[in-house]
KOLDREN-123445 format. One record per residue (C-alpha): residue in three letters; x negated, y, z. Coordinates in steps of 0.25 Angstrom, whole numbers, always signed. Layout:
N
{residuo ALA	u X	v Y	w Z} .
...
This chain:
260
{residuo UNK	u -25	v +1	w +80} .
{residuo UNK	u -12	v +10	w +78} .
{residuo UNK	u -1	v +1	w +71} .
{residuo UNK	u +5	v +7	w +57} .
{residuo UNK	u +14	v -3	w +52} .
{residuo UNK	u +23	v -14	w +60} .
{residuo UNK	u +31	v -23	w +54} .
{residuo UNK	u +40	v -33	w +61} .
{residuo UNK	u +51	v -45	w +57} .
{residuo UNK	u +50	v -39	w +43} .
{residuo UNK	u +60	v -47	w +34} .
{residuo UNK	u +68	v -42	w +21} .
{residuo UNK	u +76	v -52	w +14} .
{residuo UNK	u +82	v -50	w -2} .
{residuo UNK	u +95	v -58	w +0} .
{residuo UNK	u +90	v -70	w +3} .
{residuo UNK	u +75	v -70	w -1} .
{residuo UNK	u +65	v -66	w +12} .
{residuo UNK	u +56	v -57	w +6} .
{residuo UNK	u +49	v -55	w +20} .
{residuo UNK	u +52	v -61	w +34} .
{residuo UNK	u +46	v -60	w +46} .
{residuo UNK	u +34	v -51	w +43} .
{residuo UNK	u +26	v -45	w +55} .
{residuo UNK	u +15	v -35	w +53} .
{residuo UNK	u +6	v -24	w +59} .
{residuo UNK	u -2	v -15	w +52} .
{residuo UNK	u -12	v -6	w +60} .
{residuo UNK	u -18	v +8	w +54} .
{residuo UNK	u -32	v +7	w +47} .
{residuo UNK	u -28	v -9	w +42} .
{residuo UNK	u -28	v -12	w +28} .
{residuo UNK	u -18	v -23	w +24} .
{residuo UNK	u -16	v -33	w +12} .
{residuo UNK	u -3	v -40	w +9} .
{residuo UNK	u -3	v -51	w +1} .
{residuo UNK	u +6	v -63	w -5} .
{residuo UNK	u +10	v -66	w -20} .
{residuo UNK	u +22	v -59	w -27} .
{residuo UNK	u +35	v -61	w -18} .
{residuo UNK	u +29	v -64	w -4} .
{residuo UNK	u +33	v -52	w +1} .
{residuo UNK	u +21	v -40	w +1} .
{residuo UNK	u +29	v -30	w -7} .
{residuo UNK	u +43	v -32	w +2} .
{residuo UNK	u +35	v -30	w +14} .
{residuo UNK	u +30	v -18	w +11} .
{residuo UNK	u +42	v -12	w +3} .
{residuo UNK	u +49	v -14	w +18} .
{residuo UNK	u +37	v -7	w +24} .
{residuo UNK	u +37	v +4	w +17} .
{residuo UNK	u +53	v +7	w +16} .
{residuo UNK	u +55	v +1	w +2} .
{residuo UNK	u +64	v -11	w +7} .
{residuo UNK	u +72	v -12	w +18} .
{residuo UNK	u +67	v -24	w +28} .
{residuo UNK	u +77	v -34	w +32} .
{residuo UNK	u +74	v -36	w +46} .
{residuo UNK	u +61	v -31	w +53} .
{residuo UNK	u +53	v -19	w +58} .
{residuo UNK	u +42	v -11	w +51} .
{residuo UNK	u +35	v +2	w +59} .
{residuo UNK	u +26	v +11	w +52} .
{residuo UNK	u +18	v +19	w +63} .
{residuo UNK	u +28	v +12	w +75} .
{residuo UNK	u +42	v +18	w +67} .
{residuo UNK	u +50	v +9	w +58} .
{residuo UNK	u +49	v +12	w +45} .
{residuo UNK	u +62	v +0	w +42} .
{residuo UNK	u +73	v +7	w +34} .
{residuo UNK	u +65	v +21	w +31} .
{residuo UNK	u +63	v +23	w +14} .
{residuo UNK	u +51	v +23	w +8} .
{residuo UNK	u +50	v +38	w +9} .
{residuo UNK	u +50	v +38	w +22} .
{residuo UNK	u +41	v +27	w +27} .
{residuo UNK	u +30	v +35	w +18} .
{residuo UNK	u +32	v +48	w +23} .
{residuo UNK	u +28	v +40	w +38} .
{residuo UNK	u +17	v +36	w +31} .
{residuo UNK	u +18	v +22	w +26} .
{residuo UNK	u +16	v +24	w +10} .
{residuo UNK	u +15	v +12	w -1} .
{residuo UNK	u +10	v +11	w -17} .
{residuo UNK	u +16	v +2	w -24} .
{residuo UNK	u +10	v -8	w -36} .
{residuo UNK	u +15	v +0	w -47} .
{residuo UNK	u +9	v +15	w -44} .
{residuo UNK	u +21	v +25	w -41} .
{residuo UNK	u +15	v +37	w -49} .
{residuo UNK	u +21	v +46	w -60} .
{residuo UNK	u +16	v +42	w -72} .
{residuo UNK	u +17	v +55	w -81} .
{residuo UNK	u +10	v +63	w -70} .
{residuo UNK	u -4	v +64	w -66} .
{residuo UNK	u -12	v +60	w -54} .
{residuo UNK	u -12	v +74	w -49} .
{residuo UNK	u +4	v +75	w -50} .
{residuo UNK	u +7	v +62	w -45} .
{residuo UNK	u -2	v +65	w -33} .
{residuo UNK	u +6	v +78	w -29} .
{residuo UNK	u +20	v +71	w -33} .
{residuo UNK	u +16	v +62	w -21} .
{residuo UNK	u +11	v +73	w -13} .
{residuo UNK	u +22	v +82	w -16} .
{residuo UNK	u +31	v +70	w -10} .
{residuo UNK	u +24	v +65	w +2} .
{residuo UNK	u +25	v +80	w +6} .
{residuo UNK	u +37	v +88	w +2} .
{residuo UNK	u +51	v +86	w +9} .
{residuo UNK	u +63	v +94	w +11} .
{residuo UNK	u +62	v +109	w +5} .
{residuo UNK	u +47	v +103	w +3} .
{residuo UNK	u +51	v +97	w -9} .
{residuo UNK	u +54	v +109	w -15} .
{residuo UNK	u +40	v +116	w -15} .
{residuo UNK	u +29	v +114	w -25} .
{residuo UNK	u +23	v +101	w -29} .
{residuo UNK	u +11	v +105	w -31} .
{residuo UNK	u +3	v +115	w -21} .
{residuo UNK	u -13	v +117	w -20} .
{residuo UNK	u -11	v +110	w -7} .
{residuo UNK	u -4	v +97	w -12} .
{residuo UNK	u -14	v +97	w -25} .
{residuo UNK	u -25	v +97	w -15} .
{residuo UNK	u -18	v +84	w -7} .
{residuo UNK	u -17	v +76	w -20} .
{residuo UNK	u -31	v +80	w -26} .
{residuo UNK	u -37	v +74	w -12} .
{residuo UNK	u -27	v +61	w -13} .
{residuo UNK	u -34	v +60	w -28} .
{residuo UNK	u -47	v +59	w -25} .
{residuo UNK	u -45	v +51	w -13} .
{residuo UNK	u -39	v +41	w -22} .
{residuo UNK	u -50	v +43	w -33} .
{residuo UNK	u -40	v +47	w -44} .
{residuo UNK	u -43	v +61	w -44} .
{residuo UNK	u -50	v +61	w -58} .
{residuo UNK	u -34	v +56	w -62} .
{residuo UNK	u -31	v +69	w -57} .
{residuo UNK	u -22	v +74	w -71} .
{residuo UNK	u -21	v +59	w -76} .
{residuo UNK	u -5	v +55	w -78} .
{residuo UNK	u -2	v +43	w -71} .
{residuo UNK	u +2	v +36	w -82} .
{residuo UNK	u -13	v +37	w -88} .
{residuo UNK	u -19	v +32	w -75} .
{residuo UNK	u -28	v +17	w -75} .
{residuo UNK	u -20	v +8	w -65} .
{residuo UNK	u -30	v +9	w -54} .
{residuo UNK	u -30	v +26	w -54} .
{residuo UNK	u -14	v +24	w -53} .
{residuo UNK	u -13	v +15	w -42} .
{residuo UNK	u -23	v +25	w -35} .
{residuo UNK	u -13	v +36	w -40} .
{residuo UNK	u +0	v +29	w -32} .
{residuo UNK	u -7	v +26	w -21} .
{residuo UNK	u -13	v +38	w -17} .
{residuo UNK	u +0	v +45	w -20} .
{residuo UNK	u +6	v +34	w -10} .
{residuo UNK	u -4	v +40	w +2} .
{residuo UNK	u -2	v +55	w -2} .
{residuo UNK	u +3	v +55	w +13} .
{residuo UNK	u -9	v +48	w +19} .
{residuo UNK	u +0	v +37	w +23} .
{residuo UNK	u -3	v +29	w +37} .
{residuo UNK	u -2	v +16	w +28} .
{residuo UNK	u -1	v +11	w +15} .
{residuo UNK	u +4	v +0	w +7} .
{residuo UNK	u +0	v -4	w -6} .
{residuo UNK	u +7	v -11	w -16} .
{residuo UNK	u -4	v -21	w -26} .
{residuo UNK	u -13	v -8	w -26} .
{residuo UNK	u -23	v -14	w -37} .
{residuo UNK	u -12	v -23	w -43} .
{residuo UNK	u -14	v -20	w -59} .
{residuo UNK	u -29	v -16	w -54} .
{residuo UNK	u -40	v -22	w -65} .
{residuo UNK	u -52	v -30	w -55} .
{residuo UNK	u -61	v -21	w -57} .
{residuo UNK	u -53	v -8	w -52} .
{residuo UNK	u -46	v -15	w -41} .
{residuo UNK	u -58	v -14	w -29} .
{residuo UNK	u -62	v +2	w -34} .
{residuo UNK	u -45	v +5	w -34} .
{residuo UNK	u -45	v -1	w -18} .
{residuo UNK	u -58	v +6	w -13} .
{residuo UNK	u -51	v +19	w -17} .
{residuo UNK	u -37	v +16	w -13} .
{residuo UNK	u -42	v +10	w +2} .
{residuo UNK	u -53	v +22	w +2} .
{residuo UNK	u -42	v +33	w +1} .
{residuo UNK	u -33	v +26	w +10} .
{residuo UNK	u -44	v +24	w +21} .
{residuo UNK	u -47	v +39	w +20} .
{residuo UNK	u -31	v +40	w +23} .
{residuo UNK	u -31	v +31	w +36} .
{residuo UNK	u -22	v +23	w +29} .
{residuo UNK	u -18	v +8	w +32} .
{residuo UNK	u -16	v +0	w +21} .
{residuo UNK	u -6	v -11	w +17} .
{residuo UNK	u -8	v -17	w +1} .
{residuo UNK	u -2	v -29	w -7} .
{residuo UNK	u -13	v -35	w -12} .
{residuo UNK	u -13	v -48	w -24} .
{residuo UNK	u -29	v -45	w -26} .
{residuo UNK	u -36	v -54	w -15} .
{residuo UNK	u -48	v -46	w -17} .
{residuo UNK	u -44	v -34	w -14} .
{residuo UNK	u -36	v -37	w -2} .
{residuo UNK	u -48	v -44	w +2} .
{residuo UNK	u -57	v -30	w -1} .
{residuo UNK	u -46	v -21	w +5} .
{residuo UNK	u -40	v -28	w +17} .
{residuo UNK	u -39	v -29	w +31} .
{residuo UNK	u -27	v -38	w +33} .
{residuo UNK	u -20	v -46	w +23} .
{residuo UNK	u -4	v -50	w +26} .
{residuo UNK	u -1	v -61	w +17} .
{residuo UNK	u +13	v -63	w +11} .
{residuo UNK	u +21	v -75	w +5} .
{residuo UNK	u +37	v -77	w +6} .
{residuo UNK	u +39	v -65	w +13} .
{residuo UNK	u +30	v -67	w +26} .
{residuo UNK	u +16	v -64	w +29} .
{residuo UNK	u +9	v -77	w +32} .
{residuo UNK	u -5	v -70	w +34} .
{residuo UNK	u -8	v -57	w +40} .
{residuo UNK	u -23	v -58	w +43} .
{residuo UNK	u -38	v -52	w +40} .
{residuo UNK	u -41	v -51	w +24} .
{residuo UNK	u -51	v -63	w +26} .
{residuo UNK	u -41	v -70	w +35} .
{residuo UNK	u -30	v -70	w +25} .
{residuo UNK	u -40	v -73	w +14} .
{residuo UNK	u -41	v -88	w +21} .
{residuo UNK	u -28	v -90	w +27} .
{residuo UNK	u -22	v -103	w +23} .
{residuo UNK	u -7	v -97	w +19} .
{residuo UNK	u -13	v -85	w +11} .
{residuo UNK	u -21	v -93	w +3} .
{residuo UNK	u -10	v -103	w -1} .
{residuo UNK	u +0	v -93	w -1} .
{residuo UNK	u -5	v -79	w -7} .
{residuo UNK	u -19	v -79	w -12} .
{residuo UNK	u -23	v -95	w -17} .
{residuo UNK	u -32	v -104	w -11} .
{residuo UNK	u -43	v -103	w -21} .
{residuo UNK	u -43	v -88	w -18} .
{residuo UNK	u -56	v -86	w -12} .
{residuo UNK	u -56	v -73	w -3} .
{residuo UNK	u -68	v -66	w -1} .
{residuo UNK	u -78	v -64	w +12} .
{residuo UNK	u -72	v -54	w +19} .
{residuo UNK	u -70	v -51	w +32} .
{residuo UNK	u -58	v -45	w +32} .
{residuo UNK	u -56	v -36	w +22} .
{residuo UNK	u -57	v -23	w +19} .
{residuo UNK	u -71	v -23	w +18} .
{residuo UNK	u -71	v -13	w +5} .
């Protein structure tokens, strides 16, 4: 398996709370990843490090074998490690469609480049292919702002893999998600990412869907991962269920995970 992310010794300290130590993880391509661990343990620290948004204190991350430690945001993406985040990151007075080239228009134009029209037959042709791979095509001259929740989260993460990233990392993708939505929104989301050969990496509070959708669960609580295991492995481990998910959580059979 070729190796896409590495992290070593990660630590980053606010004064004098740890808000991660000691954190040593390996992701491989094709892998699909759920982190865990209540508010605070240290899921959305970790991932702000990897993907440029925080400094670490100490530690190495490599994305593809090159560190990625120190590089901003817009660079780490242009590499192709891209993020959504738990509040979708779209233009609300826009629509669908112009949202889409906005993010197009980004990923693709530099220099001089930034100077050239938006909007070419080309680039329309790009983001009406990235709409129906994410189902959201029908949205097509929506405004944002009149878009249901799931149809929005959709939206922010298929503007976030606008350049067919080698991983992604979510951000609580059905967080605000009604029960009956919430499989339908990741069949889509993990279909159109599979079509991408995209390794996945989400924080997750829903049990059922990290149980549906995952390959390999890291477990967070006070900054360090105390479990980094097989979906139905982590579903029974001792630490998690005291720590993260509660003993009188009852996982499903699974054998695994991802078995949607």
């Amino acid at each position: 398996m070729t190796r896409v992310l590495e992290v070593h010794d990660l630590e980053k300290n606010f004064g004098g709370v740890v808000a991660a130590h000691n954190i040593n993880v390996t992701v491989d391509i094709g892998e699909t990843i759920g982190i865990i661990g209540a508010n605070g343990a240290g899921k959305t620290t970790f991932v702000n490090m990897v993907t440029g948004y925080l400094k670490p204190s100490g530690g190495r991350i490599e994305f593809m074998g090159k560190s990625v430690v120190g590089l901003p945001p817009r660079d780490v993406t242009k590499l192709g490690l891209c993020r959504s985040f738990q509040v979708p990151q779209v233009f609300l007075s826009e629509s669908v469609f112009d949202n889409m080239l906005v993010a197009y228009g980004i990923a693709e134009r530099s220099g001089l480049g930034l100077f050239a029209p938006l909007h070419t037959d080309e680039r329309a042709a790009r983001v009406d292919a990235q709409l129906k791979r994410y189902q959201i095509d029908d949205y097509r001259e929506v405004a944002a702002s009149a878009l249901p929740q799931g149809v929005r989260k959709l939206l922010d993460i298929a503007m976030a893999t606008v350049r067919s990233p080698k991983l992604v990392m979510l951000d609580e993708p059905t967080s605000g998600i009604s029960v009956e939505e919430k499989f339908g929104l990741m069949d889509i989301i993990m279909q159109a990412l599979r079509e991408e050969e995209t390794t996945v990496m989400f924080i997750e509070h829903d049990m059922e869907i990290v149980e549906r959708f995952v390959d390999r669960v890291w477990a967070f609580y006070q900054g360090e991962i105390i479990c980094d295991a097989t979906t139905a492995e982590a579903m029974k481990d001792e630490k998690v269920r005291e720590f993260v998910i509660g003993q009188e959580y009852h996982p499903a059979h699974v054998e695994g995970g991802a078995h949607a």
